[in-house]
N, C-alpha and C positions, 0 to 999 in steps of 0.2 A: 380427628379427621382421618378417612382411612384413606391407603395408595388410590383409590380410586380416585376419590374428591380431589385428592392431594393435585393428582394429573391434568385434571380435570381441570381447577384453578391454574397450577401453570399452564395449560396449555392456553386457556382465553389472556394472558398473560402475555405472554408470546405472541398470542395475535393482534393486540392491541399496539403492544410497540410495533410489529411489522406493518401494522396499518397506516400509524406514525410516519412511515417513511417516505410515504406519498407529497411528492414537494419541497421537499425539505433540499435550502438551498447549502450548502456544504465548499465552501472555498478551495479548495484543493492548489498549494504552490510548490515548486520544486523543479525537480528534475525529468523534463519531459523527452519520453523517445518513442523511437519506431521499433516495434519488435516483428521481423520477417519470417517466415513459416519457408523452408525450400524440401518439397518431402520429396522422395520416391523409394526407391527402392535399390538392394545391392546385392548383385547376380556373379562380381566377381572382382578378383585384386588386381589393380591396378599395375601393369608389366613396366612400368614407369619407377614407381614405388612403392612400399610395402604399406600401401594405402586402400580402402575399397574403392571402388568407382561407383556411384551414387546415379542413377539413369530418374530424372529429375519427371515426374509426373504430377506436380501441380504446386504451386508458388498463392501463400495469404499474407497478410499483415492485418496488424492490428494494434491499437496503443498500448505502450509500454509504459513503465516506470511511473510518474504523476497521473502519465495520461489513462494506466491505466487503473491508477486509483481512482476518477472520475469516471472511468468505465464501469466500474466495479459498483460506482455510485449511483451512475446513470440505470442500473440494471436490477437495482434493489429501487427502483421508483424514485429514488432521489434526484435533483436537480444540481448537478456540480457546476463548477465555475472554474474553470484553468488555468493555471496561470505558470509560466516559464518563457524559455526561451529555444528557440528553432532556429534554422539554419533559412537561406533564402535561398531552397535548392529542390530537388525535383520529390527527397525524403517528406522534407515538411510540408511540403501542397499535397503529396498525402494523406499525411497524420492529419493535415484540420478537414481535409474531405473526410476521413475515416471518423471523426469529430461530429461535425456537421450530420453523418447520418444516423450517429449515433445521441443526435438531438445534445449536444456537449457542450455547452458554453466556454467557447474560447478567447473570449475579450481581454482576458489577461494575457495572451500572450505575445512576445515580442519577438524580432526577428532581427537577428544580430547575422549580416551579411559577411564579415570575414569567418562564420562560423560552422559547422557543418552539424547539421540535425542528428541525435545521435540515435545510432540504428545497433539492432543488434540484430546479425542474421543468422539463422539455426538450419543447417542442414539436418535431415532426419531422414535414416532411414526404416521403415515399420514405425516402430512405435521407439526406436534409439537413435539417441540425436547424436552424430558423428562430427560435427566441428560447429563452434561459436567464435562469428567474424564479426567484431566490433569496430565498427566508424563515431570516432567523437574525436573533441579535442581536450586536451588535458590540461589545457589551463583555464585559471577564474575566469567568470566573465567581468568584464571591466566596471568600474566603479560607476561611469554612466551608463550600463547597463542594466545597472543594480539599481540607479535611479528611475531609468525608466519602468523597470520592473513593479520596484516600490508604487510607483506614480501610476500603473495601471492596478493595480489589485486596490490603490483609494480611491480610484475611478466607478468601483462594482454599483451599480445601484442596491436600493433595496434592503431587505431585510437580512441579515444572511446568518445561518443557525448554527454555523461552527467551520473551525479553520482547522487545515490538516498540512503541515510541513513533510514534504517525500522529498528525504536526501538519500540520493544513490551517487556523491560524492563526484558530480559532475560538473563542478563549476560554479552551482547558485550560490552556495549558503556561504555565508561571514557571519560570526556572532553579533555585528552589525546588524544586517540582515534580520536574522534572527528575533533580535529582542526588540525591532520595529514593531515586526509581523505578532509577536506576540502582543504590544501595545496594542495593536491594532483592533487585534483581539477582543483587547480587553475595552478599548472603546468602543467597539461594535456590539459590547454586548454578549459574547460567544463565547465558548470553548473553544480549548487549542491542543490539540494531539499532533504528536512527532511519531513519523516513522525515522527513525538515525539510522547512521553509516558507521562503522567502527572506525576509519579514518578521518573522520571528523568529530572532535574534540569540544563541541559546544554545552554552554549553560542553557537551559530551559526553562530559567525561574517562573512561574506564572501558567503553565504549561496544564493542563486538564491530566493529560496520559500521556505516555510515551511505551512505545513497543519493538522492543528492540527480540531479535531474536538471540536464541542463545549463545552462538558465535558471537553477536555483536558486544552482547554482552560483559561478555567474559574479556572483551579485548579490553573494551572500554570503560571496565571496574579495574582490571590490572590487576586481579587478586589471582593469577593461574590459575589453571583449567580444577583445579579440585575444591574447589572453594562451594559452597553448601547453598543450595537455593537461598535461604533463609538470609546470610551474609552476603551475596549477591544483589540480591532486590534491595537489602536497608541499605548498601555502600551506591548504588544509583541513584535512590531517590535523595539522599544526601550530595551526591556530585548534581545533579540535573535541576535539583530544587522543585521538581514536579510535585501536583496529587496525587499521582500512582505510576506506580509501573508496570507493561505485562510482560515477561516474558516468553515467546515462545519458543519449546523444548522438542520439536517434532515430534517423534511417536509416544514422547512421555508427556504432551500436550501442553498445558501455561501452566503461570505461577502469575498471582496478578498480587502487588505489594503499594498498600495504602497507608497512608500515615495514621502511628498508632492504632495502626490494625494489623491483625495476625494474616500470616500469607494465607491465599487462598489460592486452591489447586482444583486446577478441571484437567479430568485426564482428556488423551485426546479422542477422537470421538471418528476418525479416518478410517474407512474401513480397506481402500486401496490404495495405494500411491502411483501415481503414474507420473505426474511432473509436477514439482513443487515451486515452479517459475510464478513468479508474481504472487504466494499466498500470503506476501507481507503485508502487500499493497491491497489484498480483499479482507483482513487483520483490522486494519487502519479505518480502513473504508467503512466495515461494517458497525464496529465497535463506535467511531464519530456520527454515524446516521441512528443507531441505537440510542447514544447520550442526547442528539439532538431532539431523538420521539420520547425522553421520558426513562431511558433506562438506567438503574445504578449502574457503578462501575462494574461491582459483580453479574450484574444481567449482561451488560454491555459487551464481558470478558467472555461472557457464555456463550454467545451471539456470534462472538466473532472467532471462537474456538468451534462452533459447529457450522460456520462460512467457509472459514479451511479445510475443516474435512470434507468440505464437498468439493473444492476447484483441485484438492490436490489429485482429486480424483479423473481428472480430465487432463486429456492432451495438450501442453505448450499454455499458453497466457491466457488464462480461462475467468471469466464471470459466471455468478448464479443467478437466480431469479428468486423473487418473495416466497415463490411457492418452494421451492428450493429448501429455502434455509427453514421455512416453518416447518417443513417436515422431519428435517436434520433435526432440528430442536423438540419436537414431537418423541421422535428415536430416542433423545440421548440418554 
């Protein structure tokens, strides 16, 4: 077969799973926030302190964290379902209006009043973001919180095509928790991908994928920073007891590591970097809407190696579109 066919065949390939992606209902639990946009611009320093002063010319938001893993789902045609916990305060009426119009199923989520919805606000001035002001609170949510949570994600009707755990080490996850939601999983039929927190220390047994970036990595194998891709990914899937692992490397792209299989290496495929906020959560997203339309691990890792090089490419908490990623994938 020559490059031509060759392309040719992948390319109807690629559109076949992105076609897949239409519908496909996708559970998405975890750690849900608001992420604030506060841009303008910066004319001069502050006679106060050795600070710039920021003359504020227009204020966004938009979901963060889980939520905006389910964005990221919502936008590749998929149907997510969310599920966390929010504050009952003027952040989270918000995030579920911000939800609501971005068609977001949020029946899973509960609203824990001594709690405060967690926001992250980004002042930016141009295109450089000059201070990150974080509102959360830093302890677990309570064990009847964790029930109710439980008790609405068995609530979800329907059919549902795969489950995606998003720890950004806010409170949800206990390995409790955890190896419910993985049961749960596996009684509904589905796959189950983790995006992990390197402060969180859990088992995955049963788990489809797990996508830990390289930082997280490397905390959470405990093998110091010089330790060899290859010994890396086989000491995770041993600690995590998953089907694979992806890691990703930024500008040196993944490493995707399956049992009894040799590592497999996509370089990465970014051709600019402008903010690489959230490309864990488009990693996650896209790689679990991929395994749910049909695609190997290895497609799946490809998919989601050329989703990232596209959002990294965009301003602040960004999603792509079908047409988007099939052409990224066309390129690569």
């Amino acid at each position: 077969m020559n490059n031509r066919a060759e392309a040719f065949e992948m390319s109807e390939r690629w559109h076949s799973i992105i076609s897949g992606f239409a519908g496909k209902r996708i559970l998405v639990v975890g750690d849900v926030m608001l992420d604030l946009y506060i841009r303008g611009e910066v004319e001069r320093i502050s006679p106060e302190a050795p600070v710039p002063v920021v003359r504020i010319s227009a204020e966004s938001s938009v979901p963060g964290g889980a939520a905006n893993v389910a964005n990221n789902i919502s936008s590749l045609g998929g149907r997510p379902v969310l599920a966390g916990v929010i504050g009952d305060d003027p952040e989270g009426k918000r995030l579920r209006a911000l939800l609501g119009r971005r068609k977001i199923d949020g029946r899973g989520l509960v609203v824990d009043r001594a709690r405060a919805t967690v926001t992250k606000s980004r002042v930016v001035a141009g295109h450089q973001q000059v201070v990150r002001i974080d509102r959360e609170s830093p302890d677990e949510i309570s064990p009847e919180l964790k029930e109710r949570l439980f008790a609405a994600v068995r609530k979800v009707p329907g059919k549902i095509d795969g489950v995606i755990l998003e720890d950004y080490a806010k409170g949800v996850f206990d390995q409790d928790l955890v190896d419910r939601l993985i049961e749960f999983a596996r009684v509904r039929g589905c796959f189950l991908a983790v995006d992990p927190n390197s402060r969180r220390r859990f088992s995955y047994r049963g788990a489809r994928l797990v996508t830990p970036n390289l930082k997280e990595a490397i905390e959470l194998a405990g093998l110091g920073r010089e330790v060899s891709p290859g010994r890396l990914g086989r000491t995770l899937l041993g600690k995590w007891g998953a089907d694979a692992v992806l890691i990703t490397r930024g500008e040196e792209g993944m490493c995707l590591f399956e049992r009894r299989k040799k590592m497999f290496q996509i370089p990465t495929v970014a051709r600019e970097v402008f903010d690489v906020s959230g490309a864990g959560d488009t990693v996650v997203g896209t790689a679990a809407l991929a395994l749910a339309s049909g695609a190997d691990l290895r497609e799946a890792a490809r998919m989601a190696n050329c989703a990232a090089g596209v959002v990294v490419g965009k301003l602040g908490t960004a999603t792509l579109t079908r047409d988007e990623l099939e052409n990224a994938l066309n390129w690569e």
